[in-house]
GUPA-316426 format. One record per atom (N, C-alpha, C): atom name; z, y, x; residue in one letter. Coordinates in Angstrom, 1 decimal. Atoms other than C-alpha are relative to their C-alpha. Layout:
BEGIN
CA, Z, Y, X, a
...
//
This chain:
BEGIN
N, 0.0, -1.2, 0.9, x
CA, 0.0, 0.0, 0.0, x
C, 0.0, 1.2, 0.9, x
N, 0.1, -1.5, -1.0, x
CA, -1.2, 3.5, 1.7, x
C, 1.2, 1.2, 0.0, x
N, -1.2, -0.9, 0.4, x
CA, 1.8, 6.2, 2.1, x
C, -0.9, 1.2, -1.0, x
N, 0.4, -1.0, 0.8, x
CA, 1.3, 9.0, 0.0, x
C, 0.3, 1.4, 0.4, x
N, 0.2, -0.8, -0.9, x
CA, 0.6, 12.0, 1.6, x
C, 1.2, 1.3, -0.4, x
N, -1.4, -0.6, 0.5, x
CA, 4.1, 13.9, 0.2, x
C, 0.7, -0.9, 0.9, x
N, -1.1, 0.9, -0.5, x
CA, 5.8, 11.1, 1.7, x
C, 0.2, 0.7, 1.4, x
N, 0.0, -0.6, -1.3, x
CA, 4.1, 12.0, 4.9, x
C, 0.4, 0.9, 1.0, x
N, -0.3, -1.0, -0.2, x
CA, 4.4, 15.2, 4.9, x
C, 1.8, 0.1, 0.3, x
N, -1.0, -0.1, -0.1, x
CA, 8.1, 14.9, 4.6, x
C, 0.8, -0.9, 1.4, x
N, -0.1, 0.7, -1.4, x
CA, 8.3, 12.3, 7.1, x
C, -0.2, 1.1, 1.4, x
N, 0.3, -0.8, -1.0, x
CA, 6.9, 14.7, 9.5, x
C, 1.0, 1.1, 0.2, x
N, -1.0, -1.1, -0.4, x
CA, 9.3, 17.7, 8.9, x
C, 1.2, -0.8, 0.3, x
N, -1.5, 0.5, -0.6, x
CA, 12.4, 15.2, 9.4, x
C, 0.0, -0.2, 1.1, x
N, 0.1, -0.3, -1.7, x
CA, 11.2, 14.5, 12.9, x
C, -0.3, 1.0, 0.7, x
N, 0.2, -1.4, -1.1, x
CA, 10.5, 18.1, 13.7, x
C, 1.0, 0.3, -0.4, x
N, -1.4, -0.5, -0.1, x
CA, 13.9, 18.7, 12.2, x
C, 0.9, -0.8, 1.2, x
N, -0.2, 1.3, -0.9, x
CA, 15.3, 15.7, 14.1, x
C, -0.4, 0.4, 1.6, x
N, 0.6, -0.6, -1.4, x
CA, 13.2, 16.7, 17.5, x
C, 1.1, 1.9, 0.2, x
N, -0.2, -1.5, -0.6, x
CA, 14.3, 20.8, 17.3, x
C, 1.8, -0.6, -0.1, x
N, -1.0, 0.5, -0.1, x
CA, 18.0, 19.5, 16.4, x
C, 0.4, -0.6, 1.2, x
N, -0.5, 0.8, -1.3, x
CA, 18.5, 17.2, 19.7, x
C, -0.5, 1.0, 0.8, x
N, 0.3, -0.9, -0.9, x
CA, 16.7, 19.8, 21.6, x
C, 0.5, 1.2, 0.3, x
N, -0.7, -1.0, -0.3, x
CA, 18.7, 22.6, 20.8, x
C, 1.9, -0.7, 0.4, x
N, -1.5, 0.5, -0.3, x
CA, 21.9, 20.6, 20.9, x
C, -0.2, -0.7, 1.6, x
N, 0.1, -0.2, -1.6, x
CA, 20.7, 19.7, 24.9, x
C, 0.3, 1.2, 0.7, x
N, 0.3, -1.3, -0.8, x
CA, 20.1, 23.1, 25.4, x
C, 1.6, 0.8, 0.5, x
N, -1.1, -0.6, 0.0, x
CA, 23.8, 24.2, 24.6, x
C, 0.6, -0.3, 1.0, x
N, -0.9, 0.9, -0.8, x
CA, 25.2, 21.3, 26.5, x
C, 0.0, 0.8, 1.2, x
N, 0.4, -0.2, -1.1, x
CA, 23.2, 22.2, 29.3, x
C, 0.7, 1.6, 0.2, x
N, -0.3, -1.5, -0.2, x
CA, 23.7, 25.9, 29.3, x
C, 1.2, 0.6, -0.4, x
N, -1.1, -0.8, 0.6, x
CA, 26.3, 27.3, 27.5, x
C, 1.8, -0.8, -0.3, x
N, -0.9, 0.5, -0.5, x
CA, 29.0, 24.8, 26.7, x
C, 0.3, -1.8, 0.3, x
N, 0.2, 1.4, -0.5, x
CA, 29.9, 21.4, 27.7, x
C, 1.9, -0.6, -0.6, x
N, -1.0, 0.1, 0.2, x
CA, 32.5, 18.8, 27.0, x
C, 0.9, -0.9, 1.0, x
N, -0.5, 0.9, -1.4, x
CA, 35.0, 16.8, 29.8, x
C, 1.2, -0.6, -1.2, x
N, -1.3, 0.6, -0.1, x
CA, 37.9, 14.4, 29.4, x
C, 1.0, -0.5, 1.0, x
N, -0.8, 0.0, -1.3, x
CA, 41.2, 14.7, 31.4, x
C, 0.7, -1.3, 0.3, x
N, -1.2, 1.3, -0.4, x
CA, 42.6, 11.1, 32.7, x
C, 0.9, -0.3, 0.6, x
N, -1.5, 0.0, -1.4, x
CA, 45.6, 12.4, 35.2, x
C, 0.7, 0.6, -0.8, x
N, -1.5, -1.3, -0.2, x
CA, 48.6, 14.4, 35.2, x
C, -0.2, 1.1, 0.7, x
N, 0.4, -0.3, -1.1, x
CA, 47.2, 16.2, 37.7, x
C, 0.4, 2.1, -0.8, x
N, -0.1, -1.0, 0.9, x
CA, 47.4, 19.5, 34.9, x
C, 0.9, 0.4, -0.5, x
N, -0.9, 0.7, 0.7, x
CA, 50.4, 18.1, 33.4, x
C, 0.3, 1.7, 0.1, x
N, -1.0, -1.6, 0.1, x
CA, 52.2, 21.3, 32.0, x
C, -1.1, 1.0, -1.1, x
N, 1.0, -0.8, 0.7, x
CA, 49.1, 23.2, 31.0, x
C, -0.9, -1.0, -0.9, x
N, 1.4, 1.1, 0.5, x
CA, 46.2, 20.2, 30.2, x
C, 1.1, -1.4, 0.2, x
N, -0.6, 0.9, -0.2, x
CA, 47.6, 17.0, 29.6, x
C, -0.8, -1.4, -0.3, x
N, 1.0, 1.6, 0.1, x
CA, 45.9, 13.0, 30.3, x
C, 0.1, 0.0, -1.7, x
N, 0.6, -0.1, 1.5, x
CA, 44.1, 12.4, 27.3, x
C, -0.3, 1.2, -0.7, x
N, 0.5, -1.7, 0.7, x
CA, 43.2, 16.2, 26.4, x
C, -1.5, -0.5, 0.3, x
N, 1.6, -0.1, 0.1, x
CA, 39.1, 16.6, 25.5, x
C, -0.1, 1.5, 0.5, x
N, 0.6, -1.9, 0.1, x
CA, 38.1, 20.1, 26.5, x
C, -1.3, 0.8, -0.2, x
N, 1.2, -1.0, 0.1, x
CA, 35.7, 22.8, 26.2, x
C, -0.2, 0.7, 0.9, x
N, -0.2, -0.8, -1.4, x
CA, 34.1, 24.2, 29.0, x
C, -0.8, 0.7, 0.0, x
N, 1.0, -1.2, 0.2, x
CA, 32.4, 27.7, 28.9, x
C, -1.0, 0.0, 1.3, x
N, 0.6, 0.2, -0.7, x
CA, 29.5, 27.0, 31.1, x
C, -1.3, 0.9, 0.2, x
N, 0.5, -1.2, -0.4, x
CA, 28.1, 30.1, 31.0, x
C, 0.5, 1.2, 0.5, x
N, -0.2, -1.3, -0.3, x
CA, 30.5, 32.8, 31.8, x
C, -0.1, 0.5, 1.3, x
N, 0.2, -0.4, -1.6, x
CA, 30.2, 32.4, 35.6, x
C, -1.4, 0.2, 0.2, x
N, 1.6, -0.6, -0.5, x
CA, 26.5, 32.7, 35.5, x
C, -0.4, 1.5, -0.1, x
N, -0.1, -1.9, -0.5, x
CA, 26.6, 36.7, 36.1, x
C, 0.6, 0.6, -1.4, x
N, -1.0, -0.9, 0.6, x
CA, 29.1, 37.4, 33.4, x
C, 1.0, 0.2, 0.8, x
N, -1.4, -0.3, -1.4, x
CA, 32.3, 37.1, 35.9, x
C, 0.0, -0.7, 0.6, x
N, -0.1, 0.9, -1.0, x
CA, 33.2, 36.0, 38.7, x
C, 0.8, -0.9, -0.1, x
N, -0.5, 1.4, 0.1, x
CA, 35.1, 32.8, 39.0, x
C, 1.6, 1.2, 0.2, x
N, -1.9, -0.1, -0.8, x
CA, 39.5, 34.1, 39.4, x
C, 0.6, -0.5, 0.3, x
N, -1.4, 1.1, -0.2, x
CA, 42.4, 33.0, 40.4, x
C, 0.6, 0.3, -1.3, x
N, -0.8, 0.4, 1.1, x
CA, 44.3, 31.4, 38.1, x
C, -1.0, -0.7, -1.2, x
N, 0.9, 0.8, 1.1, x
CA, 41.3, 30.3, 35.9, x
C, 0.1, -1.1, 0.5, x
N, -0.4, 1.5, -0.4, x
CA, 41.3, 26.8, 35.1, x
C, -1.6, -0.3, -0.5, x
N, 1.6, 0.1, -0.1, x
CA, 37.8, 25.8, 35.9, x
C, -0.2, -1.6, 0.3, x
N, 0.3, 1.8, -0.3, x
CA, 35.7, 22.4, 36.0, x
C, -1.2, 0.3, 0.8, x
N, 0.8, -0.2, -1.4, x
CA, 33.9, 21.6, 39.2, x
C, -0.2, -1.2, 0.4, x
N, -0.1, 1.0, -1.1, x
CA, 32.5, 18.9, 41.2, x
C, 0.3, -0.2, 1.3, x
N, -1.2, 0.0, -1.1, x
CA, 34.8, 17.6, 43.6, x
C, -1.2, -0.5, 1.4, x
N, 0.3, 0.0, -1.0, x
CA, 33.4, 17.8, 47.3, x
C, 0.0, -1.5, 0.4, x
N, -0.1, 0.8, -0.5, x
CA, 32.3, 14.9, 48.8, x
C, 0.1, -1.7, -0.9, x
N, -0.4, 1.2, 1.3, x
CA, 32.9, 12.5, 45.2, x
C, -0.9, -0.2, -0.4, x
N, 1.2, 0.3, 0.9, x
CA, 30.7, 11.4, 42.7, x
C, -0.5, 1.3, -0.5, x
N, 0.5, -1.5, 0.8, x
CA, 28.7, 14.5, 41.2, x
C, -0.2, 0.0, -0.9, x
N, 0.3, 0.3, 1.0, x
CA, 28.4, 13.2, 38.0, x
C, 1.5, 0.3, -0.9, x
N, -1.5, 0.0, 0.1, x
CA, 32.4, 13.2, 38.0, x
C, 0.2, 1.2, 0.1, x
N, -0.6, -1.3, 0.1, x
CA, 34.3, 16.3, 36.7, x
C, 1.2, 0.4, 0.6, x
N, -1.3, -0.5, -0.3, x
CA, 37.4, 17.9, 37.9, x
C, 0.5, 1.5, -1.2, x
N, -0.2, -1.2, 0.4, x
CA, 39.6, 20.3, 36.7, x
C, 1.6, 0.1, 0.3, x
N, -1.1, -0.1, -0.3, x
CA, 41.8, 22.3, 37.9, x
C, 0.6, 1.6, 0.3, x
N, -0.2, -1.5, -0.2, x
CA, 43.4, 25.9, 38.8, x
C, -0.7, 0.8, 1.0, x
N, 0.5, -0.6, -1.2, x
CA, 41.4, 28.3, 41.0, x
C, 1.7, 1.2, 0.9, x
N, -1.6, -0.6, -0.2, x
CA, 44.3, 29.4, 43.2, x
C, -0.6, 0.6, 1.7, x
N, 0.2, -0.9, -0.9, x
CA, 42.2, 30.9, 46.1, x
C, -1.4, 0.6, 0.1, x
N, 1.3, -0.4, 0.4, x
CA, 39.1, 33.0, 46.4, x
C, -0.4, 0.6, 1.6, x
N, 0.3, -0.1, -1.0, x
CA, 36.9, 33.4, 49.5, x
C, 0.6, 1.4, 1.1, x
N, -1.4, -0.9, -0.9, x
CA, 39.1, 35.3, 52.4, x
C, 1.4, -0.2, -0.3, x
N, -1.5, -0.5, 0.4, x
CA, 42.3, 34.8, 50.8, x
C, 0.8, -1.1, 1.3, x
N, -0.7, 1.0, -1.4, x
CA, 44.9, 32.8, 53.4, x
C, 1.4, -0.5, -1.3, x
N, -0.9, 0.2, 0.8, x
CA, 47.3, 30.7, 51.4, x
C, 0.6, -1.4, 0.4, x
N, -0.9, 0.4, 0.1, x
CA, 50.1, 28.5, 51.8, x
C, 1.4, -0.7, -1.1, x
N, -1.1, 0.9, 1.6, x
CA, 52.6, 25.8, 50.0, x
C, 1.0, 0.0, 0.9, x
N, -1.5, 0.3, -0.5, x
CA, 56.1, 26.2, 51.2, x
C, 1.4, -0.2, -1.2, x
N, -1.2, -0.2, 1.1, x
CA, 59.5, 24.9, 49.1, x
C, -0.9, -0.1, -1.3, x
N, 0.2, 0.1, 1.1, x
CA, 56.9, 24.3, 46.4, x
C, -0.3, 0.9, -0.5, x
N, 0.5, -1.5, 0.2, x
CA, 56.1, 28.3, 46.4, x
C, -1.9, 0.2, 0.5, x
N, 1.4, -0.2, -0.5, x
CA, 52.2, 28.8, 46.6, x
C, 0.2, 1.6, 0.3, x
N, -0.5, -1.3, -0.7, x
CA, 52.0, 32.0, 49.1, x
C, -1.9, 0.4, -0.2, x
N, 1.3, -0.1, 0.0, x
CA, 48.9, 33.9, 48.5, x
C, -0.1, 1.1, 0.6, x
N, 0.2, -1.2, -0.8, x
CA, 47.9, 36.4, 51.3, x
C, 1.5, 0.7, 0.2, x
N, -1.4, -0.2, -0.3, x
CA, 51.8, 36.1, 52.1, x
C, 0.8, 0.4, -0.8, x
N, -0.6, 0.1, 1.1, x
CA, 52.7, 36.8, 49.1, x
C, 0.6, -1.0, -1.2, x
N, -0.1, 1.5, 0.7, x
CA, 54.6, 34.1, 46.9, x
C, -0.7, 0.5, -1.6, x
N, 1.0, -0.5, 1.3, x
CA, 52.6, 33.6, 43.3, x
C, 0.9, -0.8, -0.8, x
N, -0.8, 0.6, 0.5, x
CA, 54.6, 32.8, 40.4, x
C, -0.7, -1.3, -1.0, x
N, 0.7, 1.3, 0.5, x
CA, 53.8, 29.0, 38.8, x
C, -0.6, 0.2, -1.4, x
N, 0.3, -0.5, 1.6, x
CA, 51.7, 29.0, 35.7, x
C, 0.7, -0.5, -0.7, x
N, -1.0, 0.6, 0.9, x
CA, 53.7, 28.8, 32.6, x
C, -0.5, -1.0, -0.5, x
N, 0.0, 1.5, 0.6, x
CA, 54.4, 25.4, 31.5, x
C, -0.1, -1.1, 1.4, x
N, 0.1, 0.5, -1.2, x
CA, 53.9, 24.1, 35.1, x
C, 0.6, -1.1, 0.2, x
N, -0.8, 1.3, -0.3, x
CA, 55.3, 20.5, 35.9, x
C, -0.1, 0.1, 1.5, x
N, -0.8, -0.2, -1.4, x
CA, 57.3, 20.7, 39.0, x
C, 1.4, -1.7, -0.1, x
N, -0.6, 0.8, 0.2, x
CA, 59.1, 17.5, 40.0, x
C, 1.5, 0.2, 0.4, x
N, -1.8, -0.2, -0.3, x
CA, 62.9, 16.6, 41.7, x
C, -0.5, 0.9, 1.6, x
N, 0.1, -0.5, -2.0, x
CA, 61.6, 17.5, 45.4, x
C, -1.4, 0.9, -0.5, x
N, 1.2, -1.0, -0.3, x
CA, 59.3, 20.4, 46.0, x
C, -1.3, -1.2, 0.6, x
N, 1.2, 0.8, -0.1, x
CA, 55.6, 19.0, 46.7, x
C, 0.3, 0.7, 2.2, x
N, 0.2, -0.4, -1.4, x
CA, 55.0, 18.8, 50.6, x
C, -0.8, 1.7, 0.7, x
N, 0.3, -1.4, -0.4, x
CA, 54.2, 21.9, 52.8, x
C, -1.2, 0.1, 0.4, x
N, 2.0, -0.3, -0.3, x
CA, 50.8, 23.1, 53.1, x
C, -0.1, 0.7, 0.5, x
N, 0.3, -1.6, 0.2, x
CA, 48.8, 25.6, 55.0, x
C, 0.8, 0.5, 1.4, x
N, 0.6, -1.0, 0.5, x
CA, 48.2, 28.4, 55.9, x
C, -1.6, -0.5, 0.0, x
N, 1.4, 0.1, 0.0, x
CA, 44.4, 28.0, 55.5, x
C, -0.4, 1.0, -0.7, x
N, 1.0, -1.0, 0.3, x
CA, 41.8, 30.7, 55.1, x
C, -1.3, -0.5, -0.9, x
N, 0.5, 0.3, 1.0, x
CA, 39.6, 30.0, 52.0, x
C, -1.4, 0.6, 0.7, x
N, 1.4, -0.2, -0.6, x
CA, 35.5, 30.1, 54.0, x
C, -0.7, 0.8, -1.4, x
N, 0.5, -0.4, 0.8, x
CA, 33.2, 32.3, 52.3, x
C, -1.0, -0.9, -1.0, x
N, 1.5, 1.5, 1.3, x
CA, 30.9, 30.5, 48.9, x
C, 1.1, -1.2, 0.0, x
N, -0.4, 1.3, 0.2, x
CA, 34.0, 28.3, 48.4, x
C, 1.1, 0.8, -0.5, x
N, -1.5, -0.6, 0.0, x
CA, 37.3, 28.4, 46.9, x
C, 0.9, -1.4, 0.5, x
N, -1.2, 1.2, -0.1, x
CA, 40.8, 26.8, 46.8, x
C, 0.4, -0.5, -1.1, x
N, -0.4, 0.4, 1.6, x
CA, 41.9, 24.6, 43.5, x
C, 1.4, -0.6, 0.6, x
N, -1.6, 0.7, 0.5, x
CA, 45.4, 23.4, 42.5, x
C, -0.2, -0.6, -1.0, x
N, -0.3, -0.1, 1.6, x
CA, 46.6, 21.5, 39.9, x
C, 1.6, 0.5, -0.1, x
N, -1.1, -0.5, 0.4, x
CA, 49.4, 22.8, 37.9, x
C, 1.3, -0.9, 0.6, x
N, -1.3, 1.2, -0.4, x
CA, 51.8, 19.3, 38.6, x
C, -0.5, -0.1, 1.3, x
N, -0.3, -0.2, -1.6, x
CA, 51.6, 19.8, 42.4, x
C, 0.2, -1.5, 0.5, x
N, -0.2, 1.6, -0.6, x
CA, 53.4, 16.2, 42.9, x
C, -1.0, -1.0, -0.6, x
N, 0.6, 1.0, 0.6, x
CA, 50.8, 14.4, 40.9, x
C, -1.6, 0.5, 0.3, x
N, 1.3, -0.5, 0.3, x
CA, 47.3, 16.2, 41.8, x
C, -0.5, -0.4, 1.0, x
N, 1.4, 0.1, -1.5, x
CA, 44.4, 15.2, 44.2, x
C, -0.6, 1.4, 0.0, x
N, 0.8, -1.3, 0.3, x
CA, 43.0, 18.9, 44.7, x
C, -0.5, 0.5, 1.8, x
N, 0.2, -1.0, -1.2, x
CA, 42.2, 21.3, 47.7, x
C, 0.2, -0.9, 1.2, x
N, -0.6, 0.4, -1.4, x
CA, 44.8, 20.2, 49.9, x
C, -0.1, -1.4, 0.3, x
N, 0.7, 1.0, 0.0, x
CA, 43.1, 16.8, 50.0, x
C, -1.3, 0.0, 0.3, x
N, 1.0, 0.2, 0.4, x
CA, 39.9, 17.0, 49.6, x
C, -0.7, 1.5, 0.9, x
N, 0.6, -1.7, -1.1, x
CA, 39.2, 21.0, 51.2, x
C, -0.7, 0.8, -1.4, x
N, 0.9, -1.0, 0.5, x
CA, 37.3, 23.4, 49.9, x
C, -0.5, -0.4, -1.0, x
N, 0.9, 0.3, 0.9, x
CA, 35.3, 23.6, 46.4, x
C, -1.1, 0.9, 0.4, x
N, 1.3, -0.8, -0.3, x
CA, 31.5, 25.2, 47.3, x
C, 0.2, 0.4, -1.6, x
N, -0.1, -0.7, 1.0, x
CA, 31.3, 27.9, 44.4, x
C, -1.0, -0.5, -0.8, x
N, 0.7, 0.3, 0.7, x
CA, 28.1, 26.4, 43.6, x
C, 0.3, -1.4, -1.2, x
N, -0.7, 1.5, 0.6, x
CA, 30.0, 23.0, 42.5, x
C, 0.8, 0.2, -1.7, x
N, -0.8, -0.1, 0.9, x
CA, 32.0, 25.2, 39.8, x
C, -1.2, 0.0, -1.3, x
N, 0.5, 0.0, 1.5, x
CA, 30.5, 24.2, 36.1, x
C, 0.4, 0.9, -0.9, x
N, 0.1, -1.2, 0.7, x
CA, 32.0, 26.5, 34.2, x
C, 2.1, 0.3, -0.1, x
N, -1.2, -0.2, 0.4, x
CA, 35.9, 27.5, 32.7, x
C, 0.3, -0.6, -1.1, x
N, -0.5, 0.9, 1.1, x
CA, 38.1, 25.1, 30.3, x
C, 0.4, 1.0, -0.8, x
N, -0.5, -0.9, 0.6, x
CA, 38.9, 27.0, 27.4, x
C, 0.8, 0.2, -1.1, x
N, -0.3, 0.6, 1.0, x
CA, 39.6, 24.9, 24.7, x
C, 0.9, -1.2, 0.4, x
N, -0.6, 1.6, 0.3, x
CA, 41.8, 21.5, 24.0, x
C, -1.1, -0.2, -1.4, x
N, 0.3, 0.4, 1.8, x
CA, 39.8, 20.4, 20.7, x
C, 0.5, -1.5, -0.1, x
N, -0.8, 1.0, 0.3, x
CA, 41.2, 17.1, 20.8, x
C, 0.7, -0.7, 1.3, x
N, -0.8, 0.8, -1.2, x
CA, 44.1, 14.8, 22.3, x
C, 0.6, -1.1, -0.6, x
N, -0.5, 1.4, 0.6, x
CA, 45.2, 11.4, 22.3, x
C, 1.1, -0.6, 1.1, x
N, -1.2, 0.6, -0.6, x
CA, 48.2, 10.5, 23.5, x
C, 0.2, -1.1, 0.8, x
N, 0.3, 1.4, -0.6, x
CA, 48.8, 7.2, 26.2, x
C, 0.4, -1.3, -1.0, x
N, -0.5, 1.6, 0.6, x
CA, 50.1, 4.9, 23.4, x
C, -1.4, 0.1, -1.6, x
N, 1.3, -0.2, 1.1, x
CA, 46.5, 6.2, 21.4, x
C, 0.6, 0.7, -1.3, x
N, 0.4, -0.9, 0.6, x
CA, 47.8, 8.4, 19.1, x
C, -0.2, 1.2, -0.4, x
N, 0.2, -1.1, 0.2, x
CA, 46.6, 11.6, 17.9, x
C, 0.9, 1.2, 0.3, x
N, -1.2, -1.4, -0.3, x
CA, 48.4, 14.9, 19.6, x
C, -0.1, 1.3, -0.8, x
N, 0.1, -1.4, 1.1, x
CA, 47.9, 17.4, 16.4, x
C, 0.2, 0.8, 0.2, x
N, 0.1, -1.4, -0.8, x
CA, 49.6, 19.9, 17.9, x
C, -0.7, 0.7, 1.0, x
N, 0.8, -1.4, -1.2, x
CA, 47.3, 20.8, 20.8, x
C, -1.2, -0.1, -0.3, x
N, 1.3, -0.4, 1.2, x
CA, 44.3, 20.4, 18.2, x
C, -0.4, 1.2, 0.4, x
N, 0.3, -1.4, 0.4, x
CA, 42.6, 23.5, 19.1, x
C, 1.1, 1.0, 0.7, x
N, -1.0, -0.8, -0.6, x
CA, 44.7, 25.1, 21.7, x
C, -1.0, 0.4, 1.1, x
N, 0.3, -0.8, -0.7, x
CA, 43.6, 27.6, 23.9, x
C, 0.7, 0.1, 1.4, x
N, -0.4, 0.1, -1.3, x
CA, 43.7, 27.2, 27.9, x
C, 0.3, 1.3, 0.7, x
N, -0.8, -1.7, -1.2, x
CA, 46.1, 30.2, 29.8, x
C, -0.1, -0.9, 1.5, x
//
């Protein structure tokens, strides 16, 4: 039996809806925003294992520059590049910074921990001083005793930064269930 050329027709707009649909929902990913999932502690305080996020993956493309203290997602030096990180920008090219007593010292100055910060019984080992090379920064995570960052790994090349976390939109707890409260929370 031959289709009937209504049929067709309608056939046809559902795959050009279908086609511009997947094509513009690449386009966002790609460009503007993106989504990661956190599986450490590494955040603990601010982001916490099992948080989904939202990562503005446009504002460092010549709206601003990257800062300290943003909590940015980046491919970690020397890792898989397909693999995300995230974690605090806690030094910006020239700065000279230092971990003593668990105090991050930034250009000799101590910086106060972000709120909510997980800090364990013993201050985290002493770091540093190291001078942050130009086209790279320095990352932290917030839980100091529990993070793979910087002071491991070295430097992040500026180019490596994807964009800024900005969102929680979903979280699931380690015994799987639903963390309702940080539904839709906003990353300081």
């Amino acid at each position: 039996m031959p289709l009937r050329p209504g049929l067709l027709r309608a056939l046809g707009e559902a795959a050009e809806v279908l086609a511009l649909t997947v094509g513009a929902a690449l386009a966002l990913k790609t460009f503007v925003v993106d989504a990661v999932h956190v599986p450490s502690a590494s955040m603990e305080g601010t982001i916490l294992a099992g948080d989904f996020l939202l990562v503005n993956r446009l504002v460092y493309r010549g709206i601003a520059p990257p800062g300290r203290g943003d909590v940015i997602v980046f491919h970690a030096p020397e890792r898989d590049v397909r693999e995300l990180y995230v974690k605090r920008l806690a030094g910006l090219p020239g700065d000279t910074l230092r971990l003593r007593g668990g105090v991050l010292f930034l250009n000799g100055r101590g910086v106060p921990s972000p709120p909510g910060a997980k800090r364990g019984e013993e201050a985290p080992a002493d770091f540093g001083p190291v001078r942050v090379p130009e086209d790279s920064c320095f990352v932290l995570g917030d839980n100091l005793d529990e993070s793979l960052d910087s002071r491991a790994w070295g430097f992040v090349p500026m180019r490596s930064i994807v964009g800024r976390a900005f969102l929680v939109y979903w979280s699931i707890a380690p015994g799987g269930g639903i963390r309702w409260g940080r539904l839709l929370t906003m990353i300081r």
